[in-house]
py3Dmol code that shows the C-alpha trace and the ligand (Angstrom):
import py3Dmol

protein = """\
ATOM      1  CA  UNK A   1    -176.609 -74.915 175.892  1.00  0.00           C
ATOM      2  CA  UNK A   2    -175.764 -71.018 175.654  1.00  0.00           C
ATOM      3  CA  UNK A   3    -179.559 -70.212 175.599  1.00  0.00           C
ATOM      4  CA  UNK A   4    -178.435 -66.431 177.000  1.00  0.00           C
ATOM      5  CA  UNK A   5    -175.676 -66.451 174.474  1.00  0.00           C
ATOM      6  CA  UNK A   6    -174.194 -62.891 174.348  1.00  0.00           C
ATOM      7  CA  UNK A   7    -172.089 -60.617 171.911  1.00  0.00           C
ATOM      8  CA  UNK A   8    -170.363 -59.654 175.053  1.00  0.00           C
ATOM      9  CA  UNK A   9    -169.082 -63.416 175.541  1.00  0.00           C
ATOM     10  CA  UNK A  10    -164.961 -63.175 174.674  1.00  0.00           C
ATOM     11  CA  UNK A  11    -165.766 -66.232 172.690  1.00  0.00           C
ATOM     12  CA  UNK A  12    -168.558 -64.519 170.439  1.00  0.00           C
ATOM     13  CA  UNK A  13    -166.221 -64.450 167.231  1.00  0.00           C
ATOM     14  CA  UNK A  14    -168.345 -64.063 164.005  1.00  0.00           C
ATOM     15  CA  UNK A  15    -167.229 -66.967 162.480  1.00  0.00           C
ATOM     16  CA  UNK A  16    -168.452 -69.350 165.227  1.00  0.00           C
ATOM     17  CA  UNK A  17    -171.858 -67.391 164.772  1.00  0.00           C
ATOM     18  CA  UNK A  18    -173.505 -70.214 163.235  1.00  0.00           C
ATOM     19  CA  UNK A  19    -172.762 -72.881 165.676  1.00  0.00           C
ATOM     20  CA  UNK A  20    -175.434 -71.616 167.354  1.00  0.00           C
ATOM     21  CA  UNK A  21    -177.425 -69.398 165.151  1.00  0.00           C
ATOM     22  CA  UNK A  22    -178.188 -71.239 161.899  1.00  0.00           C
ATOM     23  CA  UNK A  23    -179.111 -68.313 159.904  1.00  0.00           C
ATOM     24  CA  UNK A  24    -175.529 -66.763 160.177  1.00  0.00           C
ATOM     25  CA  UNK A  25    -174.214 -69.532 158.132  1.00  0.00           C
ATOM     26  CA  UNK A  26    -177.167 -68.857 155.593  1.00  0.00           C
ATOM     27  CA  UNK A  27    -176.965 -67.609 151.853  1.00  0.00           C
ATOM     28  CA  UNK A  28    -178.677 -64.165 151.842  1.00  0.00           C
ATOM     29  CA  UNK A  29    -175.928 -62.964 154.728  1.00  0.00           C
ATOM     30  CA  UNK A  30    -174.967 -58.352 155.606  1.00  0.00           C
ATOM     31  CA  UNK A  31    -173.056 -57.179 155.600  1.00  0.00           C
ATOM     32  CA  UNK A  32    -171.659 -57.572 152.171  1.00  0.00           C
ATOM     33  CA  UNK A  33    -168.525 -55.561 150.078  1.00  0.00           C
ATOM     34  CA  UNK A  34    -170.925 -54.500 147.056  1.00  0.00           C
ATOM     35  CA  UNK A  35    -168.962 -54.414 143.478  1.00  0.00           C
ATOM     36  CA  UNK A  36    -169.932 -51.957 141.479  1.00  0.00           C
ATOM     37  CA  UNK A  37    -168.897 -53.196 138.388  1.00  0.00           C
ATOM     38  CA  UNK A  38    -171.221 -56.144 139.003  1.00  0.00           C
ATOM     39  CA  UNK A  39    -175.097 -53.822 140.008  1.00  0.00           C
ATOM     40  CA  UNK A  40    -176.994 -53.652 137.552  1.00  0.00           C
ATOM     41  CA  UNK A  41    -179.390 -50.721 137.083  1.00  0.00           C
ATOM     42  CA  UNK A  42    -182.987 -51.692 137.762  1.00  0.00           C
ATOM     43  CA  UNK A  43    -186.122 -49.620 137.008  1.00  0.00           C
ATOM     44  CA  UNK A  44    -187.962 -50.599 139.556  1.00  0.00           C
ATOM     45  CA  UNK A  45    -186.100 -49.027 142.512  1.00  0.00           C
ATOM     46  CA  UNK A  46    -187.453 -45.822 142.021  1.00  0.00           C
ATOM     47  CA  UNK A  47    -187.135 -42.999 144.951  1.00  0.00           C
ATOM     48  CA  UNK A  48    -187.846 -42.743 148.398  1.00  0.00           C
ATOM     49  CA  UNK A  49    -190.907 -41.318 149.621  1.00  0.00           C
ATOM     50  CA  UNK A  50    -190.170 -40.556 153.168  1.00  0.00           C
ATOM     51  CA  UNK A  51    -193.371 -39.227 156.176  1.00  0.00           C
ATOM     52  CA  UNK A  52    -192.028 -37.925 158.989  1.00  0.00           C
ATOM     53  CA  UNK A  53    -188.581 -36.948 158.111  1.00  0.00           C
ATOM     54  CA  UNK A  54    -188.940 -33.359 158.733  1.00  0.00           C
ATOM     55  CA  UNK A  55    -190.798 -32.968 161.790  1.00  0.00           C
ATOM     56  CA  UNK A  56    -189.045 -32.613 164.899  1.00  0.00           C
ATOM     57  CA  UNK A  57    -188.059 -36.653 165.597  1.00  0.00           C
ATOM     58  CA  UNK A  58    -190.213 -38.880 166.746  1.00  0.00           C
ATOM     59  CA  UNK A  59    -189.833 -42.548 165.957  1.00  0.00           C
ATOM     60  CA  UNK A  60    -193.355 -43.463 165.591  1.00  0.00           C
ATOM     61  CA  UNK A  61    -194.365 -40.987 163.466  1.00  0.00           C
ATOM     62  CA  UNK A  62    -191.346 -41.827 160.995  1.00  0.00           C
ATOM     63  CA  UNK A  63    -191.889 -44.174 157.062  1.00  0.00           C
ATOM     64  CA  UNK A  64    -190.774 -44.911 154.515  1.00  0.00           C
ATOM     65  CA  UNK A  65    -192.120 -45.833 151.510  1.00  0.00           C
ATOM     66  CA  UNK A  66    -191.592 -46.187 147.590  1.00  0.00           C
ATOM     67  CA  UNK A  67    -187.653 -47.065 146.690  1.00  0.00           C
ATOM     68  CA  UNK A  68    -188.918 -50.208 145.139  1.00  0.00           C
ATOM     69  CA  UNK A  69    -190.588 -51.566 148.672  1.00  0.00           C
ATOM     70  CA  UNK A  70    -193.145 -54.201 148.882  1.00  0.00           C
ATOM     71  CA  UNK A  71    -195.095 -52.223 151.353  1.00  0.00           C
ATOM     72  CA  UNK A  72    -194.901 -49.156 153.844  1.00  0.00           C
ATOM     73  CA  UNK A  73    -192.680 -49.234 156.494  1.00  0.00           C
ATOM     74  CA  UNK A  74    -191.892 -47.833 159.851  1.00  0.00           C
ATOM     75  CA  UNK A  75    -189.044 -46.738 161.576  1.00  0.00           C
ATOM     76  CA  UNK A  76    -187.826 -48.622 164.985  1.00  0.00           C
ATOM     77  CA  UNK A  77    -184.245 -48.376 165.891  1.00  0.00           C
ATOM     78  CA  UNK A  78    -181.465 -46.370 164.962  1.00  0.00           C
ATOM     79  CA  UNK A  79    -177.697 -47.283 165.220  1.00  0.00           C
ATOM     80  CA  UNK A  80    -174.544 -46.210 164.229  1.00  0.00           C
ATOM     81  CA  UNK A  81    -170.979 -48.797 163.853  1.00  0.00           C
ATOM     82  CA  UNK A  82    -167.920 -47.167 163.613  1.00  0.00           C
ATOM     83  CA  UNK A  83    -164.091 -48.183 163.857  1.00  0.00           C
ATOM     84  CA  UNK A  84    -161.848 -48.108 166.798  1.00  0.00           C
ATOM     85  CA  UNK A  85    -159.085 -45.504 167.112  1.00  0.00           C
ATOM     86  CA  UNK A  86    -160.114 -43.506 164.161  1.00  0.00           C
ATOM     87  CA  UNK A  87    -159.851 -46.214 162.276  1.00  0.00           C
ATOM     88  CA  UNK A  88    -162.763 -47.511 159.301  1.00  0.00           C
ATOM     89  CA  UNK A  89    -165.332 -48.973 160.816  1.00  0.00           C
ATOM     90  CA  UNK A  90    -167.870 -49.039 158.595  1.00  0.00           C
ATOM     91  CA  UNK A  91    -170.188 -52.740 157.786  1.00  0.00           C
ATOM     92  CA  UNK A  92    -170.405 -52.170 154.039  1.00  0.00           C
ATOM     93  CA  UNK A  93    -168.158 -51.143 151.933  1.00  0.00           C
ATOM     94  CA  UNK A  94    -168.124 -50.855 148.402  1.00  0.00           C
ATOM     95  CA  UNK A  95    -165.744 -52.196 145.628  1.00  0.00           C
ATOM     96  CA  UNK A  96    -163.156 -53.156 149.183  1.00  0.00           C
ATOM     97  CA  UNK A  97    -163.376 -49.347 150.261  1.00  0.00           C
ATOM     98  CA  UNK A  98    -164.612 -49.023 153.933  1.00  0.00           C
ATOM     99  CA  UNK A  99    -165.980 -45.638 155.515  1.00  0.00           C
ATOM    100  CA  UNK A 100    -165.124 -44.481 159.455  1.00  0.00           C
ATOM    101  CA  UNK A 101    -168.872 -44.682 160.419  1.00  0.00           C
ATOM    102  CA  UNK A 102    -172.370 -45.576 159.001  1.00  0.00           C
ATOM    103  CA  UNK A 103    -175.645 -45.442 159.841  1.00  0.00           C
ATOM    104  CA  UNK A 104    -178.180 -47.713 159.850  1.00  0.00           C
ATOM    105  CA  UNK A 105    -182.552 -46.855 160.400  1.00  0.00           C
ATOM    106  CA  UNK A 106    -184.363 -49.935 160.629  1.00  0.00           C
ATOM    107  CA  UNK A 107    -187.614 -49.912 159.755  1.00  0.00           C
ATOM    108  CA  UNK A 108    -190.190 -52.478 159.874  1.00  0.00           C
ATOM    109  CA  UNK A 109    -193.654 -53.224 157.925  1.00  0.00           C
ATOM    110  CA  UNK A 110    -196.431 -51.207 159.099  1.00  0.00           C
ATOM    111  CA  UNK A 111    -198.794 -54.068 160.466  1.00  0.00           C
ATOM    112  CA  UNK A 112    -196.031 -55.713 162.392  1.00  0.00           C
ATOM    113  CA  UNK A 113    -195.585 -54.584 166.365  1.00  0.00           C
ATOM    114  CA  UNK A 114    -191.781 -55.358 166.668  1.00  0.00           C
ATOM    115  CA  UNK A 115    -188.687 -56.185 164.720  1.00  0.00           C
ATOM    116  CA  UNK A 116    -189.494 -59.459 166.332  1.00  0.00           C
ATOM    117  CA  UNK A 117    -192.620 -60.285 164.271  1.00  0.00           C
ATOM    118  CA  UNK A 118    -190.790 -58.814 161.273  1.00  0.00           C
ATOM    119  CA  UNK A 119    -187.992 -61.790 161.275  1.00  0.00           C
ATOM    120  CA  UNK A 120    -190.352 -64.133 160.387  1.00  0.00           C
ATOM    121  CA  UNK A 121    -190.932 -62.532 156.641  1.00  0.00           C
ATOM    122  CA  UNK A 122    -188.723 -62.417 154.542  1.00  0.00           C
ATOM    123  CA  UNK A 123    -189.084 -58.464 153.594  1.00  0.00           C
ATOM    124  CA  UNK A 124    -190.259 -58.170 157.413  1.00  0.00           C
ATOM    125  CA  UNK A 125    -187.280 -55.187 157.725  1.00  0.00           C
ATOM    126  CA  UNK A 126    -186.114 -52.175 156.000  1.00  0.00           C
ATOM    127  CA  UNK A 127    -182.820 -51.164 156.182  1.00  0.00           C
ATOM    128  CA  UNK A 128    -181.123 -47.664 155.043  1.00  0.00           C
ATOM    129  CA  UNK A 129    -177.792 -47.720 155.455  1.00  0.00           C
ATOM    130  CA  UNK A 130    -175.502 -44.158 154.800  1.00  0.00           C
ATOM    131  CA  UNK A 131    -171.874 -43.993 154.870  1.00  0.00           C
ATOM    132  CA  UNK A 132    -170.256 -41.027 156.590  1.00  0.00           C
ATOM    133  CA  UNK A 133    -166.627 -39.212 155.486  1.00  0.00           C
ATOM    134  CA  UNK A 134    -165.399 -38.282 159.125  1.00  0.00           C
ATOM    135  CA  UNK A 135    -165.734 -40.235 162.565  1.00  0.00           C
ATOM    136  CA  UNK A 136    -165.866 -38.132 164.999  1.00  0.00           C
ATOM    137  CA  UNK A 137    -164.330 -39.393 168.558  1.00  0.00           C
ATOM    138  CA  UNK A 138    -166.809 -37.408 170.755  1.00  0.00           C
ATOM    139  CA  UNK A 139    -169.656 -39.783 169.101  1.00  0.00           C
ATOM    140  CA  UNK A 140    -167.247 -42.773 170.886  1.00  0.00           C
ATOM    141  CA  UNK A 141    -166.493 -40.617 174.169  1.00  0.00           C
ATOM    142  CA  UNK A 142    -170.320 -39.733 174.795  1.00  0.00           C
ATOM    143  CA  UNK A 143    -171.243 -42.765 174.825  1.00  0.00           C
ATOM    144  CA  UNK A 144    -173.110 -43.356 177.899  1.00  0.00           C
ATOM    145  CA  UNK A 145    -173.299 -39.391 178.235  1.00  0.00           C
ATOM    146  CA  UNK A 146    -176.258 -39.573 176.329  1.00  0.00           C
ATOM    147  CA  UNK A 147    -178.712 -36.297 176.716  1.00  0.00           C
ATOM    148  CA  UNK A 148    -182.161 -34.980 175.324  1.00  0.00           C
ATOM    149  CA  UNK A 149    -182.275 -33.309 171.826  1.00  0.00           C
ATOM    150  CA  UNK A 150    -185.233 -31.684 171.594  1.00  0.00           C
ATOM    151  CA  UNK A 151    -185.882 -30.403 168.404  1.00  0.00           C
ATOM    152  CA  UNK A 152    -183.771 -33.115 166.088  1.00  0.00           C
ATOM    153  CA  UNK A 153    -185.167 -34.046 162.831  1.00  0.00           C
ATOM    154  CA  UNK A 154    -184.191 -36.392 160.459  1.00  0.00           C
ATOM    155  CA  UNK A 155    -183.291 -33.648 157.713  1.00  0.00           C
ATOM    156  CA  UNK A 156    -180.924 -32.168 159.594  1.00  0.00           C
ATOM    157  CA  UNK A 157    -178.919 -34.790 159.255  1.00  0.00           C
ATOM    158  CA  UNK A 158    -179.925 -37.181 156.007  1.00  0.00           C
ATOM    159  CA  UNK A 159    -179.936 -34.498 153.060  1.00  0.00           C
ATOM    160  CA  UNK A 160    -182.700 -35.006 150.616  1.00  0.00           C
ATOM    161  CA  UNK A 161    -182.076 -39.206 150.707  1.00  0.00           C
ATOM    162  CA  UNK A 162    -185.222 -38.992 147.955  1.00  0.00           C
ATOM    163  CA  UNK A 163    -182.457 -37.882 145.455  1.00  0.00           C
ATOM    164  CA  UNK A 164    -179.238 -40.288 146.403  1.00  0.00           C
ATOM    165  CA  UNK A 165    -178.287 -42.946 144.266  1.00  0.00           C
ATOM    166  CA  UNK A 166    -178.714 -46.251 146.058  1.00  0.00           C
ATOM    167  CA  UNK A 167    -177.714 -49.839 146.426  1.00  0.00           C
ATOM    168  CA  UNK A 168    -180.156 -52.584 147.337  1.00  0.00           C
ATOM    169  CA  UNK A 169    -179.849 -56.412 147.845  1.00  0.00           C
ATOM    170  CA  UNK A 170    -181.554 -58.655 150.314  1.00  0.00           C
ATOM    171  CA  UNK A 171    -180.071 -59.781 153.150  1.00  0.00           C
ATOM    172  CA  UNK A 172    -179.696 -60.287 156.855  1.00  0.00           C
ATOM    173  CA  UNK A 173    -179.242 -59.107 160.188  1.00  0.00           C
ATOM    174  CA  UNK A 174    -175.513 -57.927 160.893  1.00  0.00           C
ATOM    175  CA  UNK A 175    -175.828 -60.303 164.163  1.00  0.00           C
ATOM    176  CA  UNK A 176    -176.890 -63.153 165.987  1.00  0.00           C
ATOM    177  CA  UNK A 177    -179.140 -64.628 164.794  1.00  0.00           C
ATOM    178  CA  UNK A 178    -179.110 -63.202 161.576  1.00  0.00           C
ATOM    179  CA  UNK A 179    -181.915 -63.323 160.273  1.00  0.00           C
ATOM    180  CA  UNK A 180    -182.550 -63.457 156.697  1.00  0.00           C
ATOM    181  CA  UNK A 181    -185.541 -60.750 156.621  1.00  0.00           C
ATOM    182  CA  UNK A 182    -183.975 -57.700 155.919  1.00  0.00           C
ATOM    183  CA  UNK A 183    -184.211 -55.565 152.370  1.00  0.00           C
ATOM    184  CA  UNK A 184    -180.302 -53.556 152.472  1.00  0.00           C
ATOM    185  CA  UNK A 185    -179.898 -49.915 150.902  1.00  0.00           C
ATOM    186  CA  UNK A 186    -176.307 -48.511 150.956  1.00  0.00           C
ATOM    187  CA  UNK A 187    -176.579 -45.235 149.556  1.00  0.00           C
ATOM    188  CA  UNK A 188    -173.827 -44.270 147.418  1.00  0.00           C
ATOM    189  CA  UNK A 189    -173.013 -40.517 148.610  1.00  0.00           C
ATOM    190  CA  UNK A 190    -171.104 -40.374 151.353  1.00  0.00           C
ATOM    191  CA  UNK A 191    -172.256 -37.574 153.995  1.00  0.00           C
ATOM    192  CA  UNK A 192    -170.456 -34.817 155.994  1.00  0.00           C
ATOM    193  CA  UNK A 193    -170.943 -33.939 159.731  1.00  0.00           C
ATOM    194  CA  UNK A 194    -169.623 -30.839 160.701  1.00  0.00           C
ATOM    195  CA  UNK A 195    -168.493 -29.736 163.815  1.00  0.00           C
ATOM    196  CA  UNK A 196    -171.646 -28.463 164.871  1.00  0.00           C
ATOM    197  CA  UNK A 197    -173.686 -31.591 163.843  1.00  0.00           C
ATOM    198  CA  UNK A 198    -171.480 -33.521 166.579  1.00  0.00           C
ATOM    199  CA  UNK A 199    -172.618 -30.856 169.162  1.00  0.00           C
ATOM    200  CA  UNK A 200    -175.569 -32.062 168.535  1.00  0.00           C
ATOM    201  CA  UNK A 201    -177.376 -34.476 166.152  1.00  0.00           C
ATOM    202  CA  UNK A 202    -174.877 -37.186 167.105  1.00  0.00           C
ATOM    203  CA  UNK A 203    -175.762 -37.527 171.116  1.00  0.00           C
ATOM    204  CA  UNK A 204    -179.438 -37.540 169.518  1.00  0.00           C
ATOM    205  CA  UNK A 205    -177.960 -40.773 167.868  1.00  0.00           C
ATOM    206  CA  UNK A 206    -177.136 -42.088 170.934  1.00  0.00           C
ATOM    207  CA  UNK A 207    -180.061 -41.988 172.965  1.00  0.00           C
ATOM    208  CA  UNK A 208    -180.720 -45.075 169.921  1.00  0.00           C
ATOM    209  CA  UNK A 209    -177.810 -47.119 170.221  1.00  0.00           C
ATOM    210  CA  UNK A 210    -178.516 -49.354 173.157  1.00  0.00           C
ATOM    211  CA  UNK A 211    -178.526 -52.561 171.144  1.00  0.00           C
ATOM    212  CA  UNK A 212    -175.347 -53.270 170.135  1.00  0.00           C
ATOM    213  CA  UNK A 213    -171.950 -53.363 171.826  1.00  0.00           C
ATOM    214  CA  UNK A 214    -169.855 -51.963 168.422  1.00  0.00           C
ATOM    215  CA  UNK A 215    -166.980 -52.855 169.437  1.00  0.00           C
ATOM    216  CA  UNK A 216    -168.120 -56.589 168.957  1.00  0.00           C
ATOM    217  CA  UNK A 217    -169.495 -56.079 165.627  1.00  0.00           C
ATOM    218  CA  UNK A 218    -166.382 -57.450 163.831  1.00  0.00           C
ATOM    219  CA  UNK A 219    -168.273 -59.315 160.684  1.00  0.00           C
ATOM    220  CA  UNK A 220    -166.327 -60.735 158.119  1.00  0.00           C
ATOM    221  CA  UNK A 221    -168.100 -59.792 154.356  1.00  0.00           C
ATOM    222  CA  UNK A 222    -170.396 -62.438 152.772  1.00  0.00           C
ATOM    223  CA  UNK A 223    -170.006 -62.097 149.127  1.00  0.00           C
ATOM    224  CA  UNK A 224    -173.433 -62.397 147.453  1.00  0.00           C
ATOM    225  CA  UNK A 225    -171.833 -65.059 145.385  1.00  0.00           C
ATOM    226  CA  UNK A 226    -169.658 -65.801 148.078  1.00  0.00           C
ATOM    227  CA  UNK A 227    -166.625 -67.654 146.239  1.00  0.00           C
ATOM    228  CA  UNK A 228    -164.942 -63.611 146.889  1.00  0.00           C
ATOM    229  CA  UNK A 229    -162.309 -63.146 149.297  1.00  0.00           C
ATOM    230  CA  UNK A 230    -163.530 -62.232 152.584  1.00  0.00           C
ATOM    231  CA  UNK A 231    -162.613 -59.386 154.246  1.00  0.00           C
ATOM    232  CA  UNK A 232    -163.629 -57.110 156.907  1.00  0.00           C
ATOM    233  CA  UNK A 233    -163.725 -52.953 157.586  1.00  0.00           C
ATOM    234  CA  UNK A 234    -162.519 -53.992 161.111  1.00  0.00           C
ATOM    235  CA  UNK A 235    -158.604 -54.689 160.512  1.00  0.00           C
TER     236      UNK A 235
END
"""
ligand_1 = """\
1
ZN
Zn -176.301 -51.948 162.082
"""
view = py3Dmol.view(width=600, height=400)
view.addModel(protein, "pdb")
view.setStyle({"model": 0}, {"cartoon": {"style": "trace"}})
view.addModel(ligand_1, "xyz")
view.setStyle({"model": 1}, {"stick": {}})
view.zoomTo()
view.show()
């Protein structure tokens, strides 16, 4: 029936998600609360090699590879979820702590044309994820004030991400109908913005974040062994 179902709907809660979207009832669900006590270190996620990040921005010319990744892959969409009234708003969060904002690139496999082709495998998407210490209300009253940045580039913003300590786990889409074909890193350093940054990197952020209506994005955790208690960073 709701074949032009909506996050904008008033009766899109998460929890109904799967009536009509499978998937979102699945086993392999994001965002999850990751418990540090329970990752174990594994050799093969070794750093980031990333091609593009410090020229100025252009989304074509952006990938990533290496960081223990079946293949190359290339970045498509940028988006940021944050809380509402200053409050945490962050999809992760590790050991039950939530950050105000965080960031995610997606990326897809090289030889695929759109995230769209990429569902179907079940590495098909590459997600980085970074947590930040500050939200910053301008990023929430720009929105839809959106203007040019010309000379943005990724390193102005992501320090060095070849050196941070990292989280990964398979899972999903953060929304309908998530799909189980995304490969998660949280990185475990939190970063800074500074005044300045807001000025300007963060309207660059916006010109991304068409996708999603945020405020909608209201999750509740899957635990990766799921018999945890479920919780969300949106209280
Ligand atoms: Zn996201």
């Amino acid at each position: 029936k709701q074949q032009h179902w909506s996050l904008l709907t008033s009766s899109s809660f998460p929890s109904e998600w799967k009536n009509n979207f499978p998937n979102c009832g699945g086993q392999r669900q994001s965002p999850i609360n990751i418990i540090t006590r329970k990752v174990k270190h594994d050799p093969k996620l070794t750093s980031f090699i990333f091609d593009g990040h410090e020229n100025v921005f252009n989304m074509s010319s952006v990938r990533l590879r290496g960081g223990g990744l079946p293949a190359t892959y290339k970045a498509v969409q940028f988006h940021l979820h944050w809380g509402e009234n200053g409050g945490q708003g962050s999809e992760h969060s590790v050991d039950g702590e939530c950050y105000p904002m965080e960031l995610h690139i997606v990326h897809i496999k090289e030889k695929y044309g759109s995230l769209g082709d990429a569902l179907n495998d079940s590495t098909g998407v590459a997600a980085l994820a970074f947590f930040f210490e500050v939200l910053i209300p301008l990023v929430i009253e720009a929105l839809g004030k959106v203007r040019e940045i010309e000379d943005f580039k990724l390193t102005d913003i992501i320090p060095q991400a070849n050196k941070l300590n990292y989280y990964r786990y398979l899972g999903s889409l953060t929304t309908p109908g998530c799909d189980q074909a995304v490969v998660w890193t949280v990185f475990q350093q939190t970063l800074p913005i500074s005044k300045k940054q807001v000025q300007r990197d963060f309207f660059f952020f916006l010109l991304f974040n068409t996708d999603y209506n945020h405020q909608y994005l209201r999750r509740m955790k899957a635990d990766l062994n799921s018999n945890a208690s479920f919780f969300s960073c949106f209280s």
